[in-house]
C-alpha positions as CSV (number, residue, x, y, z in Angstrom):
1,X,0.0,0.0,0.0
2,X,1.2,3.5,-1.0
3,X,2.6,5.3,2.1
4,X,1.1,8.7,0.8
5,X,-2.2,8.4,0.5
6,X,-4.9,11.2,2.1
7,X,-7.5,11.3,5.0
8,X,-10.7,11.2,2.7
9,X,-13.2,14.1,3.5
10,X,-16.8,13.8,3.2
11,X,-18.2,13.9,-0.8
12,X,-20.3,17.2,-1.2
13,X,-24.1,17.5,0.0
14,X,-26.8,17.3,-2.6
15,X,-28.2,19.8,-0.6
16,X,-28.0,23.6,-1.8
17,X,-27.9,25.1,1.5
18,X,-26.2,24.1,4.1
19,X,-26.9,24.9,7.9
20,X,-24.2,26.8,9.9
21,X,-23.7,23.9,12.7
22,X,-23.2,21.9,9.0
23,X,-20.7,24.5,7.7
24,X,-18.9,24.4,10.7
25,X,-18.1,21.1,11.0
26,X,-17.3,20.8,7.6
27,X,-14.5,23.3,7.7
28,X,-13.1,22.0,11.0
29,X,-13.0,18.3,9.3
30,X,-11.0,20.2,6.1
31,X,-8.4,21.8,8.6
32,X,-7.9,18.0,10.7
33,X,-7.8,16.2,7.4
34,X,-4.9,16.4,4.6
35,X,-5.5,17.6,0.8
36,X,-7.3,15.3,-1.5
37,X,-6.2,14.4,-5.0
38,X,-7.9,17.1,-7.7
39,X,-11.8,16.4,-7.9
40,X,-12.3,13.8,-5.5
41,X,-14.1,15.9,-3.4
42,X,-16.7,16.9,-6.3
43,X,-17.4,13.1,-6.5
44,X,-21.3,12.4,-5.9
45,X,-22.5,9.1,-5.2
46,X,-23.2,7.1,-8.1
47,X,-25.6,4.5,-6.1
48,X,-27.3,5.7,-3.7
49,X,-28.0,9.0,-1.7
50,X,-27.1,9.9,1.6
51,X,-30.0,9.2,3.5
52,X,-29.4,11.0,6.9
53,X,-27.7,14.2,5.6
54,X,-24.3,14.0,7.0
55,X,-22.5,13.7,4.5
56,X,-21.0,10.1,2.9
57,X,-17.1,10.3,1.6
58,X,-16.6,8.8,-1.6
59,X,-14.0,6.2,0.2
60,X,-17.5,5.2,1.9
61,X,-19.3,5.3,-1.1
62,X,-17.5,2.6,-3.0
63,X,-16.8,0.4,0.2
64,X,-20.6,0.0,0.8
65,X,-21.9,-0.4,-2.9
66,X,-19.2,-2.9,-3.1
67,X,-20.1,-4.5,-0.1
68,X,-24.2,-4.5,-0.9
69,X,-23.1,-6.0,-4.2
70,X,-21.4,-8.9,-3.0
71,X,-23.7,-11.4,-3.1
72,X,-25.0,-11.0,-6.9
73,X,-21.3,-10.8,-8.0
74,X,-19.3,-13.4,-9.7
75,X,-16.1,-14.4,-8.1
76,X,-13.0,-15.4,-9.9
77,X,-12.6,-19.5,-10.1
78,X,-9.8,-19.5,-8.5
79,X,-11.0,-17.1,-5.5
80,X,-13.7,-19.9,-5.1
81,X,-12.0,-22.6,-4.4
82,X,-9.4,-20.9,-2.0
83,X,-12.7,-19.6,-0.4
84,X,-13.8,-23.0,-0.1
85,X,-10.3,-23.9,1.0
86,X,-10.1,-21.6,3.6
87,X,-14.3,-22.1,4.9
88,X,-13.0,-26.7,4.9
89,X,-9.8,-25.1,7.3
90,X,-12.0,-23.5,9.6
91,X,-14.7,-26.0,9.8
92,X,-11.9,-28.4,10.9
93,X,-11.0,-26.1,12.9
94,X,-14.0,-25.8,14.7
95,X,-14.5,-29.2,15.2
96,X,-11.0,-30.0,16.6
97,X,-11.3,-27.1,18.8
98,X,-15.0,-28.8,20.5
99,X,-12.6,-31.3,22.7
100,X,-10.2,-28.5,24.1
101,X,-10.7,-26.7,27.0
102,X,-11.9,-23.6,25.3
103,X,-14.1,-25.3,23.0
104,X,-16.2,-27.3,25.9
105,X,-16.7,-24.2,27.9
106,X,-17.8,-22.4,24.7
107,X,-20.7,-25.0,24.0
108,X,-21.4,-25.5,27.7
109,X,-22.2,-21.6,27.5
110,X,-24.4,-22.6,24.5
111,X,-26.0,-24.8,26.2
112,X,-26.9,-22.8,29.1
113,X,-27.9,-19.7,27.2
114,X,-29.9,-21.2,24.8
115,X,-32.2,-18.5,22.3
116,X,-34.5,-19.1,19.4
117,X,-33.5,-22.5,17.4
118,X,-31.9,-20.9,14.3
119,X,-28.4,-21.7,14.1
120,X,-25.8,-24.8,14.5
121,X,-23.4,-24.9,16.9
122,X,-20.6,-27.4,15.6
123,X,-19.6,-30.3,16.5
124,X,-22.8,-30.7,18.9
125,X,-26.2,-30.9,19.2
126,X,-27.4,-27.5,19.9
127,X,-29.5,-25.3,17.7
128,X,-29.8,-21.5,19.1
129,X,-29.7,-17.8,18.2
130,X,-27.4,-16.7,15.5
131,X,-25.7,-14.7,17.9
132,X,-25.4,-16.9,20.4
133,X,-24.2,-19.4,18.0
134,X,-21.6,-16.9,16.1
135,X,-20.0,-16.8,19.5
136,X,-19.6,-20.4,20.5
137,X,-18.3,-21.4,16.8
138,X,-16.2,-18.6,17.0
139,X,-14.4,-19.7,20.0
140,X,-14.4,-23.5,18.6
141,X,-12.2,-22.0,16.0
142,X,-9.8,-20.6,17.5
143,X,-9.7,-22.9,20.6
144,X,-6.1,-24.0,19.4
145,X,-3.5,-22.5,16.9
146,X,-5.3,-24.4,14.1
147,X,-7.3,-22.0,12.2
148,X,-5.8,-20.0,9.0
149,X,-3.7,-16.1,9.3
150,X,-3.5,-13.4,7.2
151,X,0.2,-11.9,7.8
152,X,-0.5,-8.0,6.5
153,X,-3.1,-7.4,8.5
154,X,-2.2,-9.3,11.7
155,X,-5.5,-11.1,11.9
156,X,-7.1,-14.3,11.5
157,X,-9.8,-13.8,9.5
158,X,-11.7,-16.9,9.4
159,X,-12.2,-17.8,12.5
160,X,-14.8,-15.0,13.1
161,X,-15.6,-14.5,9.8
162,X,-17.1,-18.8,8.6
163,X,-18.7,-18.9,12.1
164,X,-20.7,-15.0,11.5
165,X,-21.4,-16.0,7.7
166,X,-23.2,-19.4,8.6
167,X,-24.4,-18.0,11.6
168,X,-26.3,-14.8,9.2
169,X,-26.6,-17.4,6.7
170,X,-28.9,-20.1,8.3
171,X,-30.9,-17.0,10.0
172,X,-31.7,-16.2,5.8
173,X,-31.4,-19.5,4.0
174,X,-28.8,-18.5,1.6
175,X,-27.5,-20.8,-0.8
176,X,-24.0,-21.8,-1.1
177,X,-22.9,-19.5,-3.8
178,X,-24.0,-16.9,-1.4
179,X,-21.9,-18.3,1.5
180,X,-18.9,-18.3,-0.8
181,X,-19.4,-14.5,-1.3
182,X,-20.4,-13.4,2.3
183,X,-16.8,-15.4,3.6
184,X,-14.9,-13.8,0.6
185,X,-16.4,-10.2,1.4
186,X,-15.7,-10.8,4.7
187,X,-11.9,-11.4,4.5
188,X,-11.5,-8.4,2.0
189,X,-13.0,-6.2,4.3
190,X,-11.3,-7.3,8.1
191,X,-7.7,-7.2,6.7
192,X,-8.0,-3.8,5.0
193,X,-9.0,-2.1,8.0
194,X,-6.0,-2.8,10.1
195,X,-3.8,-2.2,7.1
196,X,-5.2,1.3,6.9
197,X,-4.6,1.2,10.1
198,X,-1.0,0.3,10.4
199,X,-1.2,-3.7,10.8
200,X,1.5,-4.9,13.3
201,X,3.1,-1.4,14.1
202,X,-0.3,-0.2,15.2
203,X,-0.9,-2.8,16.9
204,X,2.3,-2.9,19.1
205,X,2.4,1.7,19.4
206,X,-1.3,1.6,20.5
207,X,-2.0,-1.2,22.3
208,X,-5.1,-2.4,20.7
209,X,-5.7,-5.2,19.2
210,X,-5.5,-5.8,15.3
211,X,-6.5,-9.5,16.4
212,X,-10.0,-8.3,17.2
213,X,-10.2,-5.2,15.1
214,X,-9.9,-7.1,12.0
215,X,-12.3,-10.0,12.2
216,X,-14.7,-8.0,13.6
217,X,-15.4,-5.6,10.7
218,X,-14.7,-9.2,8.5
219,X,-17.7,-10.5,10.4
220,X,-20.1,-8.1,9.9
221,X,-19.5,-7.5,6.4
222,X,-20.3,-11.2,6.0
223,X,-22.9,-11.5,8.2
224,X,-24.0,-8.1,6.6
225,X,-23.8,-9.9,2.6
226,X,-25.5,-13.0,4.3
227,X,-28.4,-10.0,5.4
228,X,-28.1,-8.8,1.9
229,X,-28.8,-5.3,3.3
230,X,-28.5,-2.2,1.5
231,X,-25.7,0.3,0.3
232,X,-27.2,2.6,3.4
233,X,-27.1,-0.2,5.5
234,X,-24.0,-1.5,5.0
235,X,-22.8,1.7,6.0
236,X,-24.9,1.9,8.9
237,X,-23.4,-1.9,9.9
238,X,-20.1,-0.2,9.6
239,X,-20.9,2.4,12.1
240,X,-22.2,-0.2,14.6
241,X,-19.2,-2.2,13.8
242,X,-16.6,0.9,14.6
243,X,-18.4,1.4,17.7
244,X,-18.0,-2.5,19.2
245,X,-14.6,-2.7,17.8
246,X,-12.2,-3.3,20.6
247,X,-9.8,-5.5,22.1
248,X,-6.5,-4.9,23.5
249,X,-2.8,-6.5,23.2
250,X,-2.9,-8.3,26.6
251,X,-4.8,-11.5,25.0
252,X,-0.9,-12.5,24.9
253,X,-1.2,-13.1,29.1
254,X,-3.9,-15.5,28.3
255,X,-2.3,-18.9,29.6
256,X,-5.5,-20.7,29.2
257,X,-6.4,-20.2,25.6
258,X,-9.6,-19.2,26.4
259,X,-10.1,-15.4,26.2
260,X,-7.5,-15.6,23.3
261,X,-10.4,-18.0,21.6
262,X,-13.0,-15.4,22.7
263,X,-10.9,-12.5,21.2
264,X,-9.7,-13.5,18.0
265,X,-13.1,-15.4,17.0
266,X,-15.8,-15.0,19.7
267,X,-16.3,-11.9,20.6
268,X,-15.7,-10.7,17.0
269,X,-17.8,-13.3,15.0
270,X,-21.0,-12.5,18.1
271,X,-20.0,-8.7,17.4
272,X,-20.5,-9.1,13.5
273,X,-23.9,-11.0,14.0
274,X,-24.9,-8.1,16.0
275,X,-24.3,-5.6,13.6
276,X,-25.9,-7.0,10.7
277,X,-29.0,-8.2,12.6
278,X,-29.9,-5.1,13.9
279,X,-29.4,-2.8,11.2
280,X,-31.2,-5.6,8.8
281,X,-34.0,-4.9,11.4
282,X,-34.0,-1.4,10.6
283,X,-31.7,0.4,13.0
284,X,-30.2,3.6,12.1
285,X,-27.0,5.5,12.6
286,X,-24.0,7.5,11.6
287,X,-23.8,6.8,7.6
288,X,-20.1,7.6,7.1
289,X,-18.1,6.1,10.5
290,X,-14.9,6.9,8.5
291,X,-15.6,10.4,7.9
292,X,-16.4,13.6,9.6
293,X,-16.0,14.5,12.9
294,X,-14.7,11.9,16.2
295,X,-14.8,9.6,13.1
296,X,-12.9,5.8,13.6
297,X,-9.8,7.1,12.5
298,X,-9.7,9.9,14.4
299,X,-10.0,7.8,17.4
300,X,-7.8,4.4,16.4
301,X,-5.1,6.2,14.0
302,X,-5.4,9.9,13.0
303,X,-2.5,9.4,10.3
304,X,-4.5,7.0,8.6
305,X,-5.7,7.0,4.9
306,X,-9.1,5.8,4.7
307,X,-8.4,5.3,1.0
308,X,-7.0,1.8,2.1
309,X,-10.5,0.6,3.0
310,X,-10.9,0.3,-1.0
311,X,-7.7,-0.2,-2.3
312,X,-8.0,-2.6,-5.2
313,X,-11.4,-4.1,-4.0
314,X,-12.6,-6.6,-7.0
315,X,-8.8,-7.0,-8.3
316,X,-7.1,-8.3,-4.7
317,X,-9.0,-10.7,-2.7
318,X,-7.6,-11.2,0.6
319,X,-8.4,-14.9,0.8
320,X,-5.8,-15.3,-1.6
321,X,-2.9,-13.9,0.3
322,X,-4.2,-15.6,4.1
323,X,-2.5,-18.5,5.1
324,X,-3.2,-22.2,6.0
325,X,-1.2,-23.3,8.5
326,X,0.4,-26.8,7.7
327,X,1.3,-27.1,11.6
328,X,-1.2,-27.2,14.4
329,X,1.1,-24.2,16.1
330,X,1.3,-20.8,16.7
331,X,2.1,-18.7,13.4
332,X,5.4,-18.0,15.3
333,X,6.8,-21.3,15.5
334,X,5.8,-22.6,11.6
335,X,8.7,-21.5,10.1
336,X,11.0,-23.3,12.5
337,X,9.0,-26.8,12.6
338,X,9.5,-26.4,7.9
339,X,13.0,-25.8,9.0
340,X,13.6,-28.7,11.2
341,X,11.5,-31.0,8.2
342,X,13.9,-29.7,5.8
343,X,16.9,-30.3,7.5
344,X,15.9,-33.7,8.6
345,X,15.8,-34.4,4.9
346,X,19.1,-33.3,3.9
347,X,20.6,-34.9,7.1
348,X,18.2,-37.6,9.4
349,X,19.1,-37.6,12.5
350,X,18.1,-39.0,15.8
351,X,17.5,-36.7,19.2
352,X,20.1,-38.0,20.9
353,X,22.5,-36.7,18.0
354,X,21.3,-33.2,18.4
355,X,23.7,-31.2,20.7
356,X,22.1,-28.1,20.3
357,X,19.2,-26.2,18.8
358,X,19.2,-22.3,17.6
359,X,16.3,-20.5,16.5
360,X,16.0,-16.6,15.0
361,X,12.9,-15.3,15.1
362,X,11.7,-11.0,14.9
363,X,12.0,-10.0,18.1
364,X,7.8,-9.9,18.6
365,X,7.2,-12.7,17.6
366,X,9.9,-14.3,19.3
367,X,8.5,-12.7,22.6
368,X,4.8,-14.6,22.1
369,X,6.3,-17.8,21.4
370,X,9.0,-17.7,24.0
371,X,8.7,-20.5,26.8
372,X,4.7,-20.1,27.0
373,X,2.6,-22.0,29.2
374,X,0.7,-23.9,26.5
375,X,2.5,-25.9,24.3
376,X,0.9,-25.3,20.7
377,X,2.5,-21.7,21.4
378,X,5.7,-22.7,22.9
379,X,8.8,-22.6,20.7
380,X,10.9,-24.1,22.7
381,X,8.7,-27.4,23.5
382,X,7.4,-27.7,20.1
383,X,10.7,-28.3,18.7
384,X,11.7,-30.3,21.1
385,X,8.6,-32.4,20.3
386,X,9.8,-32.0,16.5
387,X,13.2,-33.1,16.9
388,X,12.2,-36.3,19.0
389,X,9.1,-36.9,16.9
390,X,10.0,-36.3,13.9
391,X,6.6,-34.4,13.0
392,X,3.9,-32.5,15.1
393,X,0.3,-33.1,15.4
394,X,-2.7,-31.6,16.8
395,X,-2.5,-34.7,19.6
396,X,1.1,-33.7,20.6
397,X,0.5,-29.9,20.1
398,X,-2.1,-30.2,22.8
399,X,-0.4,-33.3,25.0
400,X,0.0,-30.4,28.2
401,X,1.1,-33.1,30.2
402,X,4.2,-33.8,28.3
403,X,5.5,-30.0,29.3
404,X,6.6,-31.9,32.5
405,X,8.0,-35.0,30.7
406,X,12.1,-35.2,31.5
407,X,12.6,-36.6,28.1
408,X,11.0,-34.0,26.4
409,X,12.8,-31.3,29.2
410,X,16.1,-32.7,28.3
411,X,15.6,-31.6,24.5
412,X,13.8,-28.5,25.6
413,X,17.2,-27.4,27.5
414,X,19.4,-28.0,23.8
415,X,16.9,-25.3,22.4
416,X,18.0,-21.6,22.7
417,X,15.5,-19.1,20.9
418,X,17.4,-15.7,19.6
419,X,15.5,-12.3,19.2
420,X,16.3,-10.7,15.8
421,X,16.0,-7.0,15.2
422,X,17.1,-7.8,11.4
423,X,14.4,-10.3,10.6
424,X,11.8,-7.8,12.6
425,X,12.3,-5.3,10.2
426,X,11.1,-7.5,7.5
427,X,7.5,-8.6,9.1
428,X,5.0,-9.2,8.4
429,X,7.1,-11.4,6.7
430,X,7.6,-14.3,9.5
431,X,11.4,-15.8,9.2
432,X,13.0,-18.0,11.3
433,X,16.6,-18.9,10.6
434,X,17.2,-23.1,12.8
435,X,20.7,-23.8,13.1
436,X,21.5,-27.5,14.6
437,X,24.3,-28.8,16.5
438,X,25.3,-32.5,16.2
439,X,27.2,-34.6,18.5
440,X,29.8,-35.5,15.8
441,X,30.5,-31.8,15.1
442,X,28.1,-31.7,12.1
443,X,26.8,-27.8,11.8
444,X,22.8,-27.3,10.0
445,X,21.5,-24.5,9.1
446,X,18.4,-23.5,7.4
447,X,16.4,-21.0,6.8
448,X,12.8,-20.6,6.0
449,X,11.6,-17.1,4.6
450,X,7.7,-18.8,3.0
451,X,6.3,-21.1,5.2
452,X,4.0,-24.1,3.6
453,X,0.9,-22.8,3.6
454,X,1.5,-19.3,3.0
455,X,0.8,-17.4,-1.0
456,X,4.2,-17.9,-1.8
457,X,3.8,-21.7,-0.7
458,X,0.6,-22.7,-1.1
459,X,-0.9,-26.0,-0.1
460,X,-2.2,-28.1,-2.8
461,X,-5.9,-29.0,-2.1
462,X,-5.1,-32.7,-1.0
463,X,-2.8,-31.4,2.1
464,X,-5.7,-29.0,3.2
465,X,-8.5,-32.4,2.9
466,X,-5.7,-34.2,4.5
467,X,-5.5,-31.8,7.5
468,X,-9.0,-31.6,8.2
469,X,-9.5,-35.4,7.5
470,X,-7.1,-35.6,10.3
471,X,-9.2,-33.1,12.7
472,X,-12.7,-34.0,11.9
473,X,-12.6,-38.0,11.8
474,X,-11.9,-38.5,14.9
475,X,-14.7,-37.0,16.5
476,X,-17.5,-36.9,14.0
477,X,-16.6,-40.2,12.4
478,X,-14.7,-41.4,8.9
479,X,-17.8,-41.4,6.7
480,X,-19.4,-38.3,8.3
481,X,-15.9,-36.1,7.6
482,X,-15.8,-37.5,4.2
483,X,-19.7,-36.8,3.8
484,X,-18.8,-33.0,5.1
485,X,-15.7,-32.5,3.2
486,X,-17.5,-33.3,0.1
487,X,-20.1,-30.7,0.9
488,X,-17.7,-27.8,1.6
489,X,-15.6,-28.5,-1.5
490,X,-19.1,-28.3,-3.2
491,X,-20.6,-25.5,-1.9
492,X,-21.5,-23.8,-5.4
493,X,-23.9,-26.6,-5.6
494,X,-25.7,-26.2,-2.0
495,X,-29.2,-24.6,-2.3
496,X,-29.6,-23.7,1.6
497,X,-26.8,-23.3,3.7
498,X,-28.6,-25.2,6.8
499,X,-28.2,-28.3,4.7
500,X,-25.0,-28.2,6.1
501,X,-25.9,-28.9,9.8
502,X,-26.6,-32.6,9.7
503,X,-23.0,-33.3,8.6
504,X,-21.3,-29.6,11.0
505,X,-23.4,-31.5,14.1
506,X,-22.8,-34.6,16.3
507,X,-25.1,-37.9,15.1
């Protein structure tokens, strides 16, 4: 994104006179803003009309026609079947998620709450409200470090943005096709608004979180497309968005997974819901939230250039630049667990041959991985658990007990992991340089700038079935995965979305 671009102002009123209190504020918002490029702020909407007579910005403008548009509008073929991709990764994990500790309290909430029987909650047998459901899946989700990442924004979209589109989408009965769309508009609009807003520098100068700030506004826009509401209500779903948004950098202290689950998926897939619910029932609000005066920017990032909220929409879709995570890890610790694979193939080796293990990471990301409390996001036990193992999986990702195992203690002590201020100035590229130690003096190194699973190292299709044959079958069954893997990689050809729930739920 350019590093230049302008604080949008608000387009001109089709009104000829204006009041003084309207006057006023328009000429304090042209002294806080910057200059706009020649004519932009002649630009009328094309669309629609402003229907509450604050003005609309043209940034605003095309956001919410595009959004409103969503669902009548063809994707590419190959944005489809990375949106079906990415909605199979999340499903998966969802159902993984049900059996850890986040996920069960998640569903026992559920449970307890209960609400109008609309909406599935995976991976059970519980039917409730579309919010209530939004929530629980959410958290499902992103109970582990299984669910996909999208490195430029600092986000992961799809755990709060599948659970808020199925959520919307059983409340409506929208087909597949539509699905496809909401999920797709959902990822293209999350990630541009923390990249406007600064991604991971924003995140770690303000305090807030880009890891709720992102899915959020991904939620509601495809709970929103699910809603199929309006041009004038997409903008008011924005403005109910801006004002939930929230969320701040401390989810790092979580040691339980579980407010991390309820930030990154729950609380933003429920928050989504919300939005899109209401308005669709015919709330009002502020029609420009990124506009005109205490506007989000102002509040989040005054240097900001809203222009970023529409940068390229219809020619880059996000989906295609998010990540699937080959390893059942934190996004920190991928790159070393490809290193360790690599090597191992160049040179096998046993763990008692390994004298000594070195890791470079950026120096924040090294910080969330470093010597954690749970072991998917511990660096130093997950490559202890790769070197002995020979491979990770979601069983010995989440084997807590094994933190306290001497055998795995004795190859946590050969692992030393190194801060790097050179590889932090290259996120949100994540880099991990492994260097390895042998007892007969033989020196490894690798390193690992594109992780599998990333753009630049895509999964094929059969290593994303293969991962979520390896989450879903054990807990709903081998023909039941197959039965629901099938579905999802079909979606185009669904004609209700709730046909979905026989195969999402437990027999």
């Amino acid at each position: 994104m350019s590093d230049d671009r302008n604080e949008c102002g608000p387009a001109e009123s089709d009104h000829a006179i204006l009041s003084r209190r309207s006057l006023l504020e328009l000429a304090g918002l042209a002294v806080a803003t910057a200059v706009l490029p020649p004519g932009m702020l002649m630009t009328k909407p094309s669309h629609s009309r402003d229907t509450t007579g604050q003005g609309v910005s043209p940034i605003m403008e095309k956001l919410s026609t595009y959004m409103s548009e969503a669902s009548g509008r063809e994707l590419p073929d190959e944005v489809t079947e990375k949106t079906k991709q990415h909605i199979l990764d999340t499903v998966a994990a969802m159902i993984s998620g049900s059996e850890l500790t986040p996920g069960r309290v998640a569903v026992q909430f559920a449970g307890v709450y209960g609400g109008r029987e609309l909406a599935t909650v995976v991976a059970s047998k519980i039917v409730c409200g579309p919010i209530e459901a939004a929530l629980t899946n959410g958290v499902l989700a992103h109970a582990d470090e299984t669910d996909d990442s999208h490195a430029a924004s600092q986000s992961h979209p799809g755990c709060a943005v599948v659970p808020a589109a199925l959520a919307a989408g059983e409340r409506f009965g929208i087909s597949g096709t539509h699905f496809l769309r909401a999920v797709t508009l959902g990822y293209d609009v999350g990630t541009r608004v923390t990249m406007t807003l600064g991604g991971q520098q924003f995140e770690a100068e303000s305090h807030w979180s880009t890891h709720s700030i992102s899915p959020l506004f991904g939620a509601a826009a495809a709970a929103g497309c699910a809603a199929s509401l309006t041009v004038a209500q997409m903008r008011f779903l924005l403005g109910y968005t801006a004002h939930q948004s929230s969320g701040l950098g401390a989810w790092n202290r979580d040691t339980e997974h579980i407010q991390k689950a309820f930030h990154f998926g729950g609380m933003t897939a429920r928050s989504g819901v919300t939005s899109a619910l209401i308005v669709q029932a015919g709330w009002t609000g502020v029609e420009d939230i990124f506009s005109g005066k205490d506007n989000f920017f102002q509040a989040y990032n005054p240097h900001a250039d809203p222009a970023g909220l529409a940068e390229k929409l219809g020619e880059r879709y996000e989906i295609s630049r998010t990540n699937i995570k080959k390893w059942p890890v934190g996004s920190p610790i991928q790159a070393a667990l490809d290193a360790l694979e690599i090597l191992r193939k160049q040179r096998p080796f046993h763990s008692n041959e390994v004298q000594q293990v070195s890791v470079q990471l950026a120096t924040d990301e090294a910080a969330i991985v470093n010597n954690r409390e749970i072991p998917d996001i511990c660096l130093q036990h997950m490559v202890a658990v790769m070197v002995m193992d020979k491979t990770v999986t979601f069983s010995s990702a989440h084997d807590k007990a094994r933190m306290k195992d001497p055998a795995t203690l004795r190859e946590r002590e050969k692992v030393k992991l190194i801060p790097d201020e050179q590889l932090e100035h290259l996120m949100p590229l994540r880099v991990a340089i492994v260097e390895m130690q042998l007892t007969d003096g033989t020196h490894l190194t690798q390193r690992v700038d594109n992780v599998r699973g990333t753009p630049k190292n895509p999964m094929t299709r059969d290593e994303i079935v293969g991962k979520a044959r390896d989450l879903i079958a054990p807990i709903l069954g081998t023909a039941q995965c197959a039965n629901l893997i099938e579905r999802v990689l079909n979606l185009d050809r669904v004609k209700d979305i709730r046909e979905l729930r026989p195969l999402l739920q437990l027999a």
